[in-house]
C-alpha positions as CSV (number, residue, x, y, z in Angstrom):
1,X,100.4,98.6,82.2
2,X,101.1,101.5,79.8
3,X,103.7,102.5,79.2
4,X,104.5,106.2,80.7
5,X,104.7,109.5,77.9
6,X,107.5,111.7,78.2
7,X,106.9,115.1,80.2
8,X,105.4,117.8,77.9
9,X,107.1,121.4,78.8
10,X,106.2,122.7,82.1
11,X,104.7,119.4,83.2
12,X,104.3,118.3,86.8
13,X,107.8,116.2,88.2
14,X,107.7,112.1,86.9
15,X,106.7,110.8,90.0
16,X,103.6,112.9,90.1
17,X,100.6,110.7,90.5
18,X,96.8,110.4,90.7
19,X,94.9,107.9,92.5
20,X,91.8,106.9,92.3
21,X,89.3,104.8,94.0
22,X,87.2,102.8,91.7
23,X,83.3,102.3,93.1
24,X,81.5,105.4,92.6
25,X,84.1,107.6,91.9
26,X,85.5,105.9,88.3
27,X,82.7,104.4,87.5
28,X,78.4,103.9,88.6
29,X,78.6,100.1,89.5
30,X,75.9,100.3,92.3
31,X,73.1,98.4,89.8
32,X,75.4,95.6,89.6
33,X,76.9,95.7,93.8
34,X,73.2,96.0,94.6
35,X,71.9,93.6,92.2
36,X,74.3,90.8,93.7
37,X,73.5,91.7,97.2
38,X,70.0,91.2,96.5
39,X,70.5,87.5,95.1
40,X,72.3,86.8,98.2
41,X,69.3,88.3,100.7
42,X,66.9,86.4,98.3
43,X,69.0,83.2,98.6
44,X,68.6,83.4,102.7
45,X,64.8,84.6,102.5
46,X,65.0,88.3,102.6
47,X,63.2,90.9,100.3
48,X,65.7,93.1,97.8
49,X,66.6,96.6,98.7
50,X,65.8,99.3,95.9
51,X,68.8,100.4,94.4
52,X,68.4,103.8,95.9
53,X,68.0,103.2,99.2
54,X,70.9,100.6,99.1
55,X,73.7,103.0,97.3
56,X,74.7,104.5,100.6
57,X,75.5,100.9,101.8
58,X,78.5,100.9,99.1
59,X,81.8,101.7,99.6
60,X,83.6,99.7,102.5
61,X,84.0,96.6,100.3
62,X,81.8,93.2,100.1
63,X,81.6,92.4,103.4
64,X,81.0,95.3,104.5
65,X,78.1,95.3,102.0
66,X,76.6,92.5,103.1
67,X,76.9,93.0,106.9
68,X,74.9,96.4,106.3
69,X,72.8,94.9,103.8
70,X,71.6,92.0,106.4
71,X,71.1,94.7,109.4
72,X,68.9,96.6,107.1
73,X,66.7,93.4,106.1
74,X,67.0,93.0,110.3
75,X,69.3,89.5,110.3
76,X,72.6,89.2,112.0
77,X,75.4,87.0,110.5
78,X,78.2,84.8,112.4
79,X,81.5,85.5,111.0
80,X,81.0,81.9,109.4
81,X,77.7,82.5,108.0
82,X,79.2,86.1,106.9
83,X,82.5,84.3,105.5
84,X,80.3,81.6,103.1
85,X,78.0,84.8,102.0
86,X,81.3,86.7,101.0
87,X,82.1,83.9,98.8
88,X,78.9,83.3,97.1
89,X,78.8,87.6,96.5
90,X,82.5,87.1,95.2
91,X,81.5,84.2,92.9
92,X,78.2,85.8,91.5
93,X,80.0,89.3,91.5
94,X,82.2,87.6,89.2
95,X,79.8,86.6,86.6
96,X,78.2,90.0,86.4
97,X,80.5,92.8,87.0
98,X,79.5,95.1,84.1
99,X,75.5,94.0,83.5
100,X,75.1,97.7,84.7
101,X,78.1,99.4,85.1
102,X,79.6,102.0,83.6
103,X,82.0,104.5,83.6
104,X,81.2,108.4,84.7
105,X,80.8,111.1,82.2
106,X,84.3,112.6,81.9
107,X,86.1,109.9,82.6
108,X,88.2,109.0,80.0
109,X,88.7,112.9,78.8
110,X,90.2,113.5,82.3
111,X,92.5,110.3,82.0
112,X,93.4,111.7,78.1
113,X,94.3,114.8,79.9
114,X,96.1,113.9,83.2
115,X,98.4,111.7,81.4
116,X,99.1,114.1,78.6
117,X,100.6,116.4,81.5
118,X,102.8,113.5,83.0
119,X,101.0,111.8,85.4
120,X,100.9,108.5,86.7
121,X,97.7,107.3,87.3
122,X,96.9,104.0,89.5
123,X,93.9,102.7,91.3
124,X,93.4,101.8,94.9
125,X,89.8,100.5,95.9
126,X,88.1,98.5,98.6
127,X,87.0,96.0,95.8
128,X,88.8,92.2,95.4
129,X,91.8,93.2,93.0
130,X,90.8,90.6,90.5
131,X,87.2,92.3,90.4
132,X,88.9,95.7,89.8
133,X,91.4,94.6,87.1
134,X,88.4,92.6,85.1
135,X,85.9,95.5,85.4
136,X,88.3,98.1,84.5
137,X,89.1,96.0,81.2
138,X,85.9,95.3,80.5
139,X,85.2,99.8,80.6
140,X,88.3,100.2,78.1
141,X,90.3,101.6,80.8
142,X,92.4,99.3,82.5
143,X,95.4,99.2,80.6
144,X,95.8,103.3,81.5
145,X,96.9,102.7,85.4
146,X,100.6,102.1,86.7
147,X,99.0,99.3,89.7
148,X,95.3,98.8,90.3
149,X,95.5,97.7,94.0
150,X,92.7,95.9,95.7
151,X,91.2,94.9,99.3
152,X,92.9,92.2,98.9
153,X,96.5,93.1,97.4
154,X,98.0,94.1,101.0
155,X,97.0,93.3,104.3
156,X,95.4,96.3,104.8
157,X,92.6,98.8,103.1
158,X,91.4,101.9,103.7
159,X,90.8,104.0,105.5
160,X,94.2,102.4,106.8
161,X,96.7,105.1,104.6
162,X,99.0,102.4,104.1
163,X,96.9,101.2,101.7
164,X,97.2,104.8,99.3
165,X,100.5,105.1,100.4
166,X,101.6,101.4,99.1
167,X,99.8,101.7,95.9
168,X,102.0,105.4,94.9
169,X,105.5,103.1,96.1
170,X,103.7,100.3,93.9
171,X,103.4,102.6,91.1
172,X,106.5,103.8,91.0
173,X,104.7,107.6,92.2
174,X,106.0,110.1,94.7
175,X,104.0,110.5,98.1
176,X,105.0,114.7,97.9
177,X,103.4,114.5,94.3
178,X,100.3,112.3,95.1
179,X,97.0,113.3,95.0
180,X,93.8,110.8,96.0
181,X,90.3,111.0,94.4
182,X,87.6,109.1,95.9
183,X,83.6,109.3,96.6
184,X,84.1,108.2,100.8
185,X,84.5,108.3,104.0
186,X,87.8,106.0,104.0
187,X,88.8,107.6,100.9
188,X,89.0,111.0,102.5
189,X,90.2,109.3,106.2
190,X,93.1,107.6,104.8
191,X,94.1,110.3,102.2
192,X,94.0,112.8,105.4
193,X,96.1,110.5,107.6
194,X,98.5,109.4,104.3
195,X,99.2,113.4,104.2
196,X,97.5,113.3,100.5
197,X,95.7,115.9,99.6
198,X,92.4,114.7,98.4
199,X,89.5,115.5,95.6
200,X,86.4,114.4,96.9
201,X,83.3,113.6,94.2
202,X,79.7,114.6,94.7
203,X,77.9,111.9,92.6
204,X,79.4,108.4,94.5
205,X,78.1,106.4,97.0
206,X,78.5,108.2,101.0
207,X,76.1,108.4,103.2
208,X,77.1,111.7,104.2
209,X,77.7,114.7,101.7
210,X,81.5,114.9,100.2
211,X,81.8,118.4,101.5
212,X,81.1,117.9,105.1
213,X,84.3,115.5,104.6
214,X,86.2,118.0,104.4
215,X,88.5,116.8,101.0
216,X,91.1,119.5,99.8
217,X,88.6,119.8,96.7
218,X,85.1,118.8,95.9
219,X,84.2,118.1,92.3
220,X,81.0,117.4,90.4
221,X,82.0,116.4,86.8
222,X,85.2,114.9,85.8
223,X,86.0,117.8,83.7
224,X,86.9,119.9,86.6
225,X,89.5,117.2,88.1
226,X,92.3,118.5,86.0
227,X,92.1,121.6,87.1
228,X,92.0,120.4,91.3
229,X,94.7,118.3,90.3
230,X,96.7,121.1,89.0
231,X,96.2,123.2,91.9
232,X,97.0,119.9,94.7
233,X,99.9,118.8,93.6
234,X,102.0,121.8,94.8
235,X,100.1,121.3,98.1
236,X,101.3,118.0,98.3
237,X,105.1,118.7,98.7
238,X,104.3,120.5,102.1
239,X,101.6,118.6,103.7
240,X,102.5,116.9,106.9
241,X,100.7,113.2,107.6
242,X,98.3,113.0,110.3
């Protein structure tokens, strides 16, 4: 990981820290989530979801994916059947993790500018860790976070806050100078019950709208994340856990 830049004047405190989630909130990889889903479906007999329909479907990790992608198409899965389908996803996923993908507009400005004012930055998604570390490489952006936790790097996930709270110790962050960003349900859930505060974004994958989540902040381009973070972080020193 990079290594951290000394604190300009006036900065935030060295353990500050931003998390982020990655699907739909870093960067658009529906095409490519959907896209593998619909090999598997095909592969057991089942027509392919448009992409639009199915984006709502994202965001709980690949089994989750593929349980809600099978109930929509009207088939149940065993937890063996569910189990073999996980690993042909994982396997195919592999293969094609940036055919479509691609980061949001403002990304890498707000990264440029967050660090620049001392913070750490890690990641802590619902996707398989080694899915998360390659894609991030592949967008140019990897090298910029402290830890990039996965589904898979505890043995738990959100919405559980362990898993936010974990990936600040992981990172070297302090929980009182943490703030989460994420596009979901469990992003919002365990940042709530972590004691986080929280920056919610309009333009990822939920099922319901952001701000009837209730996040700390609501954002709709990157460019305005520097400033929410600006105004959480003091928040984050007082708010109690859930």
């Amino acid at each position: 990981m990079n290594a951290h830049s000394p604190l300009p004047p006036g900065a935030p405190s060295s353990g500050s820290i931003v998390v982020f989630d990655l699907d739909g909130t870093l960067a658009e990889t529906a095409g490519d989530l959907i896209g593998t889903l619909n090999v598997i479906l095909a592969r057991e007999g089942h027509a392919a979801l448009p992409l639009e329909q199915a984006r709502d479907l994202l965001g709980a990790g690949a089994r989750a994916l593929i349980q809600r992608g099978f109930a929509v198409a009207g088939a149940s899965l065993t937890p063996e059947r569910l189990e073999t389908l996980f690993q042909d996803f994982l396997a195919y996923y592999g293969d094609h993790l940036t055919d479509n993908s691609t980061l949001f507009p403002g990304v890498v400005e707000a990264l440029d500018r967050l660090e620049s004012e001392g913070f750490r930055l890690a990641i802590c998604t619902n996707k398989m860790e080694s899915h998360a570390v390659a894609l991030l490489d592949a967008l140019g952006i990897g090298h910029r976070f402290r830890t990039i936790v996965g589904k898979d790097t505890f043995a738990f996930s959100k919405p559980d806050p362990r898993h936010i709270t974990a990936t600040v110790e992981r990172a070297g962050g302090d929980p009182t100078q943490a703030v989460m960003v994420g596009d979901s349900k469990a992003d919002v859930a365990a940042a709530q019950a972590a004691g986080i505060p929280v920056v919610g974004v309009t333009f990822g994958y939920t099922p319901v709208p952001m701000r009837d989540l209730a996040p700390d902040w609501v954002i709709e381009h990157f460019d305005e994340l520097p400033g929410a973070v600006a105004a959480l972080v003091p928040l984050a020193a007082v708010k109690p856990a859930a």
